[in-house]
Backbone bond lengths (Angstrom), bond angles and torsions (degrees), N, CA, C in turn:
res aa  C-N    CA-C-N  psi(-1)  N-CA   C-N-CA  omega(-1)  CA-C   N-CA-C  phi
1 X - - - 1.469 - - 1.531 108.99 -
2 X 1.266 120.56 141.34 0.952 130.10 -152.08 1.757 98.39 -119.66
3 X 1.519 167.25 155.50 1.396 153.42 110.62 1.578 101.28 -108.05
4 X 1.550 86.16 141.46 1.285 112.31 179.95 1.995 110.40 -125.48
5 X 1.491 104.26 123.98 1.426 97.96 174.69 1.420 114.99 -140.45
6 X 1.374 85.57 135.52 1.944 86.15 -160.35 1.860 94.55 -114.52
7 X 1.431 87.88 164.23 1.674 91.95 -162.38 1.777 95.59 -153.37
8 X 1.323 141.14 157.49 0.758 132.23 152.46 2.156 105.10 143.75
9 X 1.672 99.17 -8.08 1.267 103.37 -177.91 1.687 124.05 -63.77
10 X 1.394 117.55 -156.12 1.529 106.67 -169.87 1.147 102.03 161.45
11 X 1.739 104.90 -178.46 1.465 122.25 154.50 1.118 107.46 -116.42
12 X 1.877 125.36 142.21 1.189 147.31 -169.92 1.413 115.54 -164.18
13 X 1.253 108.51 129.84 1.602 124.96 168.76 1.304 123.40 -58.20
14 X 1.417 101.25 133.33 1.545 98.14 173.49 1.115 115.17 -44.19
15 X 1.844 107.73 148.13 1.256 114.92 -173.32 1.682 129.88 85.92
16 X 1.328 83.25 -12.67 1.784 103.17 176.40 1.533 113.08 -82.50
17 X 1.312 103.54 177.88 1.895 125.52 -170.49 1.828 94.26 -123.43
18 X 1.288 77.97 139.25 1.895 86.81 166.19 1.791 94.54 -155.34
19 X 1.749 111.00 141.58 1.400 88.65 169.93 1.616 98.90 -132.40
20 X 1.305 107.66 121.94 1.609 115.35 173.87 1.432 113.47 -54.27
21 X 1.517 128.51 -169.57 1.090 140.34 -144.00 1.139 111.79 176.09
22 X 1.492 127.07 118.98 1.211 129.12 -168.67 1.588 117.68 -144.47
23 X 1.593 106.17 89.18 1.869 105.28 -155.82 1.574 87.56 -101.37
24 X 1.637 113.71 139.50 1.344 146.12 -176.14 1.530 85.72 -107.99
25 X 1.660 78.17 147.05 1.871 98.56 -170.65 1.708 101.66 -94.14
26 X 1.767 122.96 2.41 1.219 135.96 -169.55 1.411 114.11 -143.31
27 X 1.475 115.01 167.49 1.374 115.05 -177.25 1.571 90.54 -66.71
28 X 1.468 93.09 139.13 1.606 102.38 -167.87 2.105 104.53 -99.67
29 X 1.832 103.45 4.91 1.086 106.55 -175.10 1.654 100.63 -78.21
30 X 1.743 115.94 -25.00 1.658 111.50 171.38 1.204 121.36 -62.18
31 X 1.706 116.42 -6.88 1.058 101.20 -170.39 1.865 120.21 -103.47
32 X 1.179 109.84 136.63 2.160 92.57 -163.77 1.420 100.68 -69.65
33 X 1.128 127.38 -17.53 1.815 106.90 -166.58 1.760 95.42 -161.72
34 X 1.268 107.08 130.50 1.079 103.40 175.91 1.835 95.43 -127.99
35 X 1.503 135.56 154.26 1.082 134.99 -143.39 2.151 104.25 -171.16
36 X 1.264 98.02 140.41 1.295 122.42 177.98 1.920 104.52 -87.38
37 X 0.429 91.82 140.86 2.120 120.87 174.18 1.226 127.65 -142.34
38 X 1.528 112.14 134.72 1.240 110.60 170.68 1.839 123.70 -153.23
39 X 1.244 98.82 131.46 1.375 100.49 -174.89 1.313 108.73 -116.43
40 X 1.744 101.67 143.68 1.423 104.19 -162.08 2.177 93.80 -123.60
41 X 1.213 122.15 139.32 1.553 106.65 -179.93 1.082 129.88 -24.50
42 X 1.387 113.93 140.41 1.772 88.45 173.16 1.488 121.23 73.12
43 X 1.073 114.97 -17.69 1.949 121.84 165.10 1.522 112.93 -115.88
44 X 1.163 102.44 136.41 1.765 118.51 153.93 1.630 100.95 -42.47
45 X 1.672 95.07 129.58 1.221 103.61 150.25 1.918 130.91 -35.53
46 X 1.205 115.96 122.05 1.460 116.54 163.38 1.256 142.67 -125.12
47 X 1.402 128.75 151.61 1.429 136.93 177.38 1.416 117.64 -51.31
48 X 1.579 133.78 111.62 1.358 116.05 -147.79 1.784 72.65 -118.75
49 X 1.545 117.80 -41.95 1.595 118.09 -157.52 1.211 110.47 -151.62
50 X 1.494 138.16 142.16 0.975 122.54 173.09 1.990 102.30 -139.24
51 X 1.463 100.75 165.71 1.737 86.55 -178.47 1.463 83.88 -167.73
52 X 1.342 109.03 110.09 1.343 135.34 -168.94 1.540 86.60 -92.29
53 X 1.719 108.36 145.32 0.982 118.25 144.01 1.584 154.32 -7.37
54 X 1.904 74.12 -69.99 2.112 101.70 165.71 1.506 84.59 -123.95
55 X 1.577 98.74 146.63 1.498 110.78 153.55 1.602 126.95 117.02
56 X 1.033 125.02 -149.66 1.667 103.03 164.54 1.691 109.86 -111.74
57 X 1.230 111.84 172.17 1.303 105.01 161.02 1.003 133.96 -95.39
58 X 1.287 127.51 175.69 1.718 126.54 -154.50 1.360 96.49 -125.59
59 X 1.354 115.80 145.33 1.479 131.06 149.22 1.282 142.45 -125.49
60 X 1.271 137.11 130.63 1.530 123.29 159.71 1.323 107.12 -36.30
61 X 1.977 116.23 134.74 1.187 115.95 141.77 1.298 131.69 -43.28
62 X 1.525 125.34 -5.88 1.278 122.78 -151.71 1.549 94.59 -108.84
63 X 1.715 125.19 -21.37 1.633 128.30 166.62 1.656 99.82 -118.44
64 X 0.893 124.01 25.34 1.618 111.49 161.29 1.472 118.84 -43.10
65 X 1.140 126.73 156.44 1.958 121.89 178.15 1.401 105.55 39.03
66 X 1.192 149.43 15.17 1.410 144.75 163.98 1.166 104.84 -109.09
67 X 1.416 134.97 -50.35 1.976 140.36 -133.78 1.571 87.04 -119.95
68 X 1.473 100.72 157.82 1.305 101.68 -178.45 1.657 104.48 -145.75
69 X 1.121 127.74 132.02 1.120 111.26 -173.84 1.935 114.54 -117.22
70 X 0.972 146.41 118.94 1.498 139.11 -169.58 1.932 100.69 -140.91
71 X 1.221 91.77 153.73 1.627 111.04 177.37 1.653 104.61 -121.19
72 X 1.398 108.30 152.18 1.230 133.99 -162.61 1.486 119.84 -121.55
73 X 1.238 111.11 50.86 1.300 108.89 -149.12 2.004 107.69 -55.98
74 X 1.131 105.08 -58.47 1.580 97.56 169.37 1.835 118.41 -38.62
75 X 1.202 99.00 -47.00 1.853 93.98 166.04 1.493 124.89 -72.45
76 X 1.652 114.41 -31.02 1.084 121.31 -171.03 1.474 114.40 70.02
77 X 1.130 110.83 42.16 1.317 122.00 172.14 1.468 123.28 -130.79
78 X 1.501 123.77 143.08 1.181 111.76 176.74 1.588 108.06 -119.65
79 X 1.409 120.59 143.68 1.260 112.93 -178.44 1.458 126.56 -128.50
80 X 1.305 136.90 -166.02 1.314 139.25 -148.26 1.395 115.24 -159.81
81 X 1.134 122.65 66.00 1.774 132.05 -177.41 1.883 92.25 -73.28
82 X 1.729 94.27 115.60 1.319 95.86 168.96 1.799 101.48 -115.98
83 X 1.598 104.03 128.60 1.295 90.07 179.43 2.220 94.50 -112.23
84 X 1.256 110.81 176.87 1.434 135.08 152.92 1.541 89.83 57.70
85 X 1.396 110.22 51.22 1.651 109.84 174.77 1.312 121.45 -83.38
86 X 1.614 102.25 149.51 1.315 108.92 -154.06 1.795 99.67 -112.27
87 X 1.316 105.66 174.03 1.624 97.82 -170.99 1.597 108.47 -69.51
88 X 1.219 109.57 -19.39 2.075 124.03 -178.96 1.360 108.22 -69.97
89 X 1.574 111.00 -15.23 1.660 87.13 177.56 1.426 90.60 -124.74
90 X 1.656 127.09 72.56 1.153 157.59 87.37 1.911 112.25 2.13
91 X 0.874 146.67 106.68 1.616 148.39 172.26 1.161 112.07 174.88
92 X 1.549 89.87 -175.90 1.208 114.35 178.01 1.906 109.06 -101.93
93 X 1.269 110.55 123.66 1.083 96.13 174.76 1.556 140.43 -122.16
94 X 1.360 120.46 158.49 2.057 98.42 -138.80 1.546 69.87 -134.74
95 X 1.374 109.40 152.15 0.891 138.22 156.05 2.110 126.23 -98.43
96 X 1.308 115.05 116.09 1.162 101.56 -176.15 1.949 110.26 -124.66
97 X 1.301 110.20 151.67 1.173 122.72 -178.08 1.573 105.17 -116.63
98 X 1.141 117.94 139.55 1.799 125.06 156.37 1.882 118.14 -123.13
99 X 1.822 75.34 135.53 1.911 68.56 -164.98 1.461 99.32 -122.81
100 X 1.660 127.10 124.15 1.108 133.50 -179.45 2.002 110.34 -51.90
101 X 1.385 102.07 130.78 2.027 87.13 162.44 1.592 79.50 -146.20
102 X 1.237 95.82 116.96 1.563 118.82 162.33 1.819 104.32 55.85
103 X 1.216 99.26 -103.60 1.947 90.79 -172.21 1.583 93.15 -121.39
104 X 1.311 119.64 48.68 1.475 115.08 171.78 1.228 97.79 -151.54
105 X 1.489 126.12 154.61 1.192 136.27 179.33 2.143 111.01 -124.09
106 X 1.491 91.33 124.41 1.746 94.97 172.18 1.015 102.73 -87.07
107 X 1.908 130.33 157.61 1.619 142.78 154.43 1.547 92.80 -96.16
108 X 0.858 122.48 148.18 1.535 130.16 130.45 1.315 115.88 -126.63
109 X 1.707 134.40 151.74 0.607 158.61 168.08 1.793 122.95 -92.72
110 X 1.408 117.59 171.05 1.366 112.90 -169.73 2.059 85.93 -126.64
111 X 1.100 106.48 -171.73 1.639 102.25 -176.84 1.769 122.20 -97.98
112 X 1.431 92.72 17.48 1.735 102.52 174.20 2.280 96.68 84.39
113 X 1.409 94.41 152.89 1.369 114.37 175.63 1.583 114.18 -136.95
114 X 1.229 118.99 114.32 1.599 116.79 -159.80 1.926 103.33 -85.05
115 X 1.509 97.66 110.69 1.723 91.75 171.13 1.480 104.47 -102.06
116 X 1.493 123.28 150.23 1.231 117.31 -168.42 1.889 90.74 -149.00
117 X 1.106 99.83 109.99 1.927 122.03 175.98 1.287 108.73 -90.00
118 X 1.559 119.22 86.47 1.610 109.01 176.93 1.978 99.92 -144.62
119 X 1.139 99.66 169.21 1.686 101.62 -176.32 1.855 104.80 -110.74
């Protein structure tokens, strides 16, 4: 079992920085991909960040050159530098982990962090 709790959300003006926080209850090096989400009302959950283990990381076109995604392995945390935010990336935001056991893979999730971009 895996918990994940992320902390770091808010209210901020366009154009602003906020950087989430996402502490794993385990060495977060077992885990292959750990990844940003965000759901906004009324929308399907989405892929905001991802930062695999091995490999490169992934982004929505929609935070490319703004979002930043890095892992901490001594903290066991992975995080989320959002800079020049706009009122659209408005959500809820979840933090998710996947952890290999043998030829199956678990998600867990953390309980969402509400960012809210308004003036």
């Amino acid at each position: 079992q895996v918990q994940l709790v992320e902390s770091g959300g808010g209210l901020v003006q366009p154009g602003g920085s906020l950087r989430l926080s996402c502490a794993a209850s385990t060495n977060i090096f077992l885990l292959d991909v750990m990844a940003w989400y965000r759901q906004s009302p009324g929308n399907q959950r989405e892929l905001v960040a991802a930062h695999p283990r091995v490999g490169s990381r992934h982004y929505a076109d929609s935070v490319k050159g703004r979002f930043t995604i890095s892992r901490d392995t001594a903290k066991n945390t992975v995080y989320l530098q959002m800079n020049s935010l706009k009122p659209e990336d408005t959500a809820v935001y979840y933090c998710k982990a996947e952890r290999p056991s043998g030829t199956a893979t678990y998600d867990y999730w953390g309980q969402g962090t509400q960012v809210t971009v308004s003036s």
